[in-house]
VOKOLVEX-677009 format. One record per residue: chain; residue number from 1; residue in one letter; x, y, z of N, C-alpha, C, CB in turn. Coordinates in steps of 0.001 Angstrom, whole numbers, plus 500000, padded with zeros to 6 digits. Glycine has a CB too. Layout:
% VOKOLVEX-677009
R zati drendren loro n.east n.north   n.up ca.east ca.north  ca.up c.east c.north   c.up cb.east cb.north  cb.up
R    A      NUM    A      X       Y      Z       X        Y      Z      X       Y      Z       X        Y      Z
...
//
This chain:
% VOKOLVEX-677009
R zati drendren loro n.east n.north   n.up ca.east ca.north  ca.up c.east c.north   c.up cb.east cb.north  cb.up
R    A        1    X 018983  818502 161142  017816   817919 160533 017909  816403 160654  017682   818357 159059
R    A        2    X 016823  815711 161101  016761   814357 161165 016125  814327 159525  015774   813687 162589
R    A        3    X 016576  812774 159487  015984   811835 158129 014934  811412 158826  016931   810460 157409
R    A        4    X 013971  811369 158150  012511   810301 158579 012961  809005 158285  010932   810532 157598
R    A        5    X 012077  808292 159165  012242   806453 159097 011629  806278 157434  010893   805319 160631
R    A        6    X 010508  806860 156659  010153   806311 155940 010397  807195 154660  009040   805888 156329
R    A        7    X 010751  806892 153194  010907   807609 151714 010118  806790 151232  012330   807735 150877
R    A        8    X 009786  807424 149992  008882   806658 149043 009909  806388 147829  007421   807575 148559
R    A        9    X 011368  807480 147938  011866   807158 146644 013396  807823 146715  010832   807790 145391
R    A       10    X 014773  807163 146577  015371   807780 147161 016070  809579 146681  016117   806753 147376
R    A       11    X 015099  810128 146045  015582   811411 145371 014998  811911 146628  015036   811995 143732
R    A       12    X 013928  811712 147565  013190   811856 148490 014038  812794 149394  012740   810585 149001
R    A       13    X 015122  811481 149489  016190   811264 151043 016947  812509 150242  017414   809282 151488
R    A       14    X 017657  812483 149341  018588   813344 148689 017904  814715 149046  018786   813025 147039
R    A       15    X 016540  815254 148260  015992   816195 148782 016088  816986 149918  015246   815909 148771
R    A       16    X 015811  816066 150654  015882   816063 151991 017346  816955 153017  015827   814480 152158
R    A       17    X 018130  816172 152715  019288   817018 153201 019911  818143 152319  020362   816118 153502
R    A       18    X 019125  818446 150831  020025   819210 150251 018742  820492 150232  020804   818507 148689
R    A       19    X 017852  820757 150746  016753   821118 150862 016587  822542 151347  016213   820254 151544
R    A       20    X 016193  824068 150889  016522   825291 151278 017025  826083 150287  017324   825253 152241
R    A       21    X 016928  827227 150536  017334   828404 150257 019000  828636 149788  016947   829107 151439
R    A       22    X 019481  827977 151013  021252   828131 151196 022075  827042 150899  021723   828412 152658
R    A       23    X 021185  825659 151096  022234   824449 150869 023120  824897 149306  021191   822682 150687
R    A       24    X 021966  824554 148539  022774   824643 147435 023716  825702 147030  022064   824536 146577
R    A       25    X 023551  826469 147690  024544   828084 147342 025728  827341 147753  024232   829881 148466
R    A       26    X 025910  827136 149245  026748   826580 150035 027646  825466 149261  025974   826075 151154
R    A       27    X 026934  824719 148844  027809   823797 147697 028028  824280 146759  027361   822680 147187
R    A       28    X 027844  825182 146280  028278   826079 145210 029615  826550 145633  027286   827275 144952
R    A       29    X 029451  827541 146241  030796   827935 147059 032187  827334 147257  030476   827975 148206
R    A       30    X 031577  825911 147765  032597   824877 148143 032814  824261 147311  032423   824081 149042
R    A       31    X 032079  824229 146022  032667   823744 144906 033664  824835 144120  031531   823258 144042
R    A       32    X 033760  825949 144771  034798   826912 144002 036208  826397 144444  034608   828636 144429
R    A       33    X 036234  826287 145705  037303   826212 146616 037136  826064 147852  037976   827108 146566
R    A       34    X 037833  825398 148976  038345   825211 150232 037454  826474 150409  040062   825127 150571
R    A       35    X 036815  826989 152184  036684   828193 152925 036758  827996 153923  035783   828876 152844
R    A       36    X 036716  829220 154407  036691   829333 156253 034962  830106 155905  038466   830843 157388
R    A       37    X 034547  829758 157090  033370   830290 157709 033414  831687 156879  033438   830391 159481
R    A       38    X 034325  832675 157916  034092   834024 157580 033854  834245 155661  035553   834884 158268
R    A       39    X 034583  833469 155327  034531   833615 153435 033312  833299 153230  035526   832531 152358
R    A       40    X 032902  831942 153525  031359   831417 152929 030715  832502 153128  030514   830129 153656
R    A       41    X 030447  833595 154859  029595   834156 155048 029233  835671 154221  029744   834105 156235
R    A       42    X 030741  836582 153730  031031   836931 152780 030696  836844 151876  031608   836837 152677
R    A       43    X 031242  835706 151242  030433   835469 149885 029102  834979 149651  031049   834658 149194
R    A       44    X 028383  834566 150428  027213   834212 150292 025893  835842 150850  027249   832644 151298
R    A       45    X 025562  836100 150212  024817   837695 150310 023831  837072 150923  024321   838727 148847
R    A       46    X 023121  837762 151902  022364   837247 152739 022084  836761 153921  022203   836832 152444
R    A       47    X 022742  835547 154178  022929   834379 154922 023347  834886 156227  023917   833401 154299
R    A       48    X 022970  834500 157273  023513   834796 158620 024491  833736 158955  022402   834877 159707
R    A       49    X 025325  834478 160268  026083   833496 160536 025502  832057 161171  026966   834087 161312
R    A       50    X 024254  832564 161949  023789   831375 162720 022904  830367 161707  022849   831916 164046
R    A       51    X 022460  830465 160178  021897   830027 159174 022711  829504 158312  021225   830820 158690
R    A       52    X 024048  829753 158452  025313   829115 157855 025699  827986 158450  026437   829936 157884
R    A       53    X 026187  828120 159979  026194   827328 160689 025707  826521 161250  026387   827518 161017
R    A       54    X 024259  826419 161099  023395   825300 160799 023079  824114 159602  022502   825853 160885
R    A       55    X 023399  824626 158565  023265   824119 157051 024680  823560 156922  022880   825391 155799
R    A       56    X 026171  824209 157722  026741   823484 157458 027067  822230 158417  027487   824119 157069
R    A       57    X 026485  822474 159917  026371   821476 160772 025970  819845 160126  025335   822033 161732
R    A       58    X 024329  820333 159316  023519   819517 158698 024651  818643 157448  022169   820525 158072
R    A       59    X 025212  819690 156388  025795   819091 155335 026681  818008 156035  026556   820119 154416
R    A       60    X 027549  818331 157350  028636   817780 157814 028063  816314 158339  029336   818748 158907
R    A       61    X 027093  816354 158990  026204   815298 159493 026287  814091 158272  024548   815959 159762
R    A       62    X 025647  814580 156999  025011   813789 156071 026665  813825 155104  023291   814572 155319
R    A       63    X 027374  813763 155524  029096   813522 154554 028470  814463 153275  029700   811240 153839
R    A       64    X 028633  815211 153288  028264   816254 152187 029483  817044 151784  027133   817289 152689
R    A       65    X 029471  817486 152893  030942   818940 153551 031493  817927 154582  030216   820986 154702
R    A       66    X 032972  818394 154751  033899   817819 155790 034655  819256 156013  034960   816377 155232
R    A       67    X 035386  819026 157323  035880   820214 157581 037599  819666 157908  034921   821020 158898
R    A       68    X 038248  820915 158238  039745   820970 158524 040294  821946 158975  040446   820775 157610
R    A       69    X 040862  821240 160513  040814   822045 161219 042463  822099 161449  039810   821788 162269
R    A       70    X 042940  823681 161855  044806   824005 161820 045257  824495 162827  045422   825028 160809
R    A       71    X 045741  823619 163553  046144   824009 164874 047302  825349 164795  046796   822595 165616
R    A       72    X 046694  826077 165227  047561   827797 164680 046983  828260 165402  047494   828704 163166
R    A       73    X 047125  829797 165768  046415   831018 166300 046728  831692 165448  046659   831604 167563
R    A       74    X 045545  832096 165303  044016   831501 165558 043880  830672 165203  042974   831948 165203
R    A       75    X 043096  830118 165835  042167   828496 164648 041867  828746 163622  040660   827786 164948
R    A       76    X 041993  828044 162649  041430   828381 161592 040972  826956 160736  042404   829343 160897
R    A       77    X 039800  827240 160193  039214   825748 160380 038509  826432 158540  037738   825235 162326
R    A       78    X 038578  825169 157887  038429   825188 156398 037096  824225 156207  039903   824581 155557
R    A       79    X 035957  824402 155391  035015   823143 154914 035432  822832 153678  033434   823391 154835
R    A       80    X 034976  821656 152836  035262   821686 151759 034311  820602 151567  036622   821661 151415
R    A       81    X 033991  820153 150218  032935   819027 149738 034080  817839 149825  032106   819296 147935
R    A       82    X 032996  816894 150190  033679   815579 150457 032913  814525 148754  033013   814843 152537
R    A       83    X 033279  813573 148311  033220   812715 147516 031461  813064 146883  033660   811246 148298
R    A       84    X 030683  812858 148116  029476   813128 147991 029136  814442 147456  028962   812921 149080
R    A       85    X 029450  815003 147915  029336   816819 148121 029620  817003 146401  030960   817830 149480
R    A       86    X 030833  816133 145982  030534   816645 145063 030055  815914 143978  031337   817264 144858
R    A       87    X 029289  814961 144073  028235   814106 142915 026995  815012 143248  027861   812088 143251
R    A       88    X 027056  815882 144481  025856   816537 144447 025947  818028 143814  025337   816547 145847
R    A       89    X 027223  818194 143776  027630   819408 143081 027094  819673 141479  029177   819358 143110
R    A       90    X 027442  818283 141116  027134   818707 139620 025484  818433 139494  028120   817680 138381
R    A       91    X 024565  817896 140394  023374   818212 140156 023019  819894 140112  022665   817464 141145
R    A       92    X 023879  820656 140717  023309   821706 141589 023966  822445 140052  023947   822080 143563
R    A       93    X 024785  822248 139761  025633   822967 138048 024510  823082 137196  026964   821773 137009
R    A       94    X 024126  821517 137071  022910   821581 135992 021896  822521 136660  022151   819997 135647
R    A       95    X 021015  822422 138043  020513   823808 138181 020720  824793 137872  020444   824137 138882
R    A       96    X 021500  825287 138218  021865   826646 137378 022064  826985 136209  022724   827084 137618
R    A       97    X 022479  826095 135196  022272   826018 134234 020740  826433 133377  022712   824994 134269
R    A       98    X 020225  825883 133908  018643   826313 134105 018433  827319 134211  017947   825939 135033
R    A       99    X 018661  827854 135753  018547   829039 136397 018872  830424 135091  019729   828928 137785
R    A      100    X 020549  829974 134491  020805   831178 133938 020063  831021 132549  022376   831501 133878
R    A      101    X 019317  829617 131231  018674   829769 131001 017256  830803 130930  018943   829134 131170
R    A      102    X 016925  830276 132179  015937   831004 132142 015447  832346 132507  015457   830470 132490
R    A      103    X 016746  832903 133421  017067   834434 133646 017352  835297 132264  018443   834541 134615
R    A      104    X 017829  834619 131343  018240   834916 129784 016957  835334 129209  018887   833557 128887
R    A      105    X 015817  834281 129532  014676   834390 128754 013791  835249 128913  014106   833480 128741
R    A      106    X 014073  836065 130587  013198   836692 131447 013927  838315 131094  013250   835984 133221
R    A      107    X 015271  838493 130246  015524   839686 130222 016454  840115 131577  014218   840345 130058
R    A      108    X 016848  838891 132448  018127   839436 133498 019381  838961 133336  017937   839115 134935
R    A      109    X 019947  839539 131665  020902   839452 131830 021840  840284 132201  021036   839068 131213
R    A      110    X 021802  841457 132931  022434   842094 133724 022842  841612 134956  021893   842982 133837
R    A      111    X 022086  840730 135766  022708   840149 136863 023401  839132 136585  021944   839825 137770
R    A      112    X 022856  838613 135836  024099   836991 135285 025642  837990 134798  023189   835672 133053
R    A      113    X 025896  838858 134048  026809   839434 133860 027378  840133 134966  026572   840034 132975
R    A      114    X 026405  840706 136113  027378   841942 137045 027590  840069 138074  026058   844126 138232
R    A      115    X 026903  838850 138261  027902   837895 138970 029188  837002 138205  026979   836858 139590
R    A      116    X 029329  837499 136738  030187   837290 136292 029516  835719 135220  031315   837310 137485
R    A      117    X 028450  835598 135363  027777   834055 134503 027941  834034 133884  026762   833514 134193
R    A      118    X 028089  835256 132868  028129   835381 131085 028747  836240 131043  026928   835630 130120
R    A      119    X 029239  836627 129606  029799   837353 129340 029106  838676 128657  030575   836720 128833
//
C-alpha cells in the first residue's frame, strides 16, 4: 500500500496503514508473542496465506512489524512488533475493549468465553 502525498490529519496516515479486516488481528497476535508465518496463519481463523503475506509485507514497510530471520534448516523466520507496532498495539487493546463491551451487551458472551476474553 502506498501513502498518498496529501492527509488532512495525521490519524488519517495512521488509519491508513493500520486499515482492514486483518491488520489489527495481526497486531494482536504479535502482541502475544514472537511468530512464524505458519502460527500467525493458524491462529488467525480465516486469513489466507497470500492475505497474510501482504498485510505483513505492508506492516513491515511502515516499521510496524520487523522480522527475524535464523539461518538453520529450515529457515525459519519470526515477525514481531517493533517500537511502533506496539504504541499501536495498545490502541488496538482499547478496541477491543469495546469490542468485548459491546459483545456483552449484545448477549455474545459465549464467544468472548469459548476465545478465552472472560471468564
Amino acid at each position: 500500500m502506498k501513502l498518498r502525498e496529501n492527509y488532512t490529519c495525521p490519524l488519517e496516515m495512521t488509519h491508513d496503514i493500520i486499515r482492514g479486516k486483518w491488520k489489527p488481528i495481526i497486531l494482536w497476535q504479535l502482541g502475544k508473542s514472537r511468530s512464524s508465518l505458519a502460527n500467525l496463519e493458524r491462529d488467525i481463523q480465516g486469513i489466507t496465506q497470500k492475505m497474510l503475506l501482504e498485510h505483513l509485507k505492508e506492516l513491515l514497510d511502515y516499521d510496524v512489524v520487523a522480522k527475524q530471520s535464523f539461518e538453520e534448516y529450515p529457515l525459519r523466520v519470526e515477525y514481531f512488533l517493533t517500537e511502533r507496532g506496539e504504541k499501536l498495539l495498545e490502541a488496538v487493546v482499547i478496541m477491543q475493549g469495546i469490542g468485548i463491551q459491546l459483545m456483552q451487551e449484545s448477549g455474545m458472551e459465549s464467544i468472548l468465553k469459548e476465545k478465552g476474553l472472560i471468564g
